[in-house]
N, C-alpha and C positions, 0 to 999 in steps of 0.2 A: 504494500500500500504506500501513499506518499509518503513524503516526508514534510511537505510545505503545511504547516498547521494553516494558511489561510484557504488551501485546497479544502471546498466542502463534499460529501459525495452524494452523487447521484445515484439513485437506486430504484426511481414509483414513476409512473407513467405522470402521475400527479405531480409532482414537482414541478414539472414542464410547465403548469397553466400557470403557476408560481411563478417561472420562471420570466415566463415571455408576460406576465403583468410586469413585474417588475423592473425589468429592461425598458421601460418608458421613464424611469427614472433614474438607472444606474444601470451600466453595461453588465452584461452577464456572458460568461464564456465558459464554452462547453468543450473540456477535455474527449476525448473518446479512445478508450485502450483498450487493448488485446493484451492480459498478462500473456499470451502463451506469443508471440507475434516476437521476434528480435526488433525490428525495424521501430515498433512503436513501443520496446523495450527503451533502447536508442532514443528517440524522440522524449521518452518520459525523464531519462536522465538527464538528458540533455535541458528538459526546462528546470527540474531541478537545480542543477548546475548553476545554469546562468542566473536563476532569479531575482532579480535587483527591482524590483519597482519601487521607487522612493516611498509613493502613494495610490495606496490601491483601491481605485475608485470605481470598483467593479467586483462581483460576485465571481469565482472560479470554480466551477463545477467538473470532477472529476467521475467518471463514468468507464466501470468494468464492462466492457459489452457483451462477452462471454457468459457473465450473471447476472444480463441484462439486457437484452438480447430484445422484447419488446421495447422497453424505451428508444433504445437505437432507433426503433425502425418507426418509433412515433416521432424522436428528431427528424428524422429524414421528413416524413410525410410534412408534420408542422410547422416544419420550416424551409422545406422544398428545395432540401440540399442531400445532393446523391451521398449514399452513403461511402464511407472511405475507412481506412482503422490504419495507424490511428488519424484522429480529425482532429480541428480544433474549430470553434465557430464561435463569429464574436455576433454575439445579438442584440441590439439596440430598437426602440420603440417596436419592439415586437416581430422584429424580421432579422432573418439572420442577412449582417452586414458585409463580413467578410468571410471565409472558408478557407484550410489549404491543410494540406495532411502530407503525410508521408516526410522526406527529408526537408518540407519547405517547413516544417513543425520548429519553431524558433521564438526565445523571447524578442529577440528583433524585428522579427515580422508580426508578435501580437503587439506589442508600442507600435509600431507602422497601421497597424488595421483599426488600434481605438481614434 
């Protein structure tokens, strides 16, 4: 599991309607992992790693897809973003804003997408 205590997890199809209200006031970004996956083993280190954000003025939801496998596929629908593992997706007034997975999975590229 993470290590970032500001990483919250995702685990209820319900979270989601939570989620996408709430991103009309505060960005919300949705991790998406495969423990079993190297690639977005990789990507999951790697945001560890890097994580610097001065001030985090946004929710980060972190998502087993594997033991959670409908949620996944309710992101994908309610937010009308193909699915991918790992993902990352920044949601803002209710729409997912940005998207990009696999090796583009970077704290530089989420500062670049808020």
């Amino acid at each position: 599991m993470n290590k970032i205590k500001s990483w919250k997890t995702l685990d209820s199809i319900n979270q989601l309607e939570e989620i996408k209200e709430t991103s009309n006031t505060k960005t919300q970004i949705l991790f998406k992992h495969s423990v079993t996956c190297g690639i977005s083993g990789h990507a999951e280190f790697k945001l560890e790693s890097d994580w610097n954000f001065e001030n985090e003025n946004f929710d980060f939801y972190y998502l087993d897809l594997l033991a959670n496998r409908a949620v996944s596929n309710e992101i994908a629908s309610m937010f009308q973003v193909t699915h991918q593992s790992p993902q990352i997706l920044i949601i803002k007034n209710g729409k997912a804003t940005a998207h990009f997975s696999h090796q583009a999975i970077s704290v530089d590229r989420i500062k670049q997408a808020l």
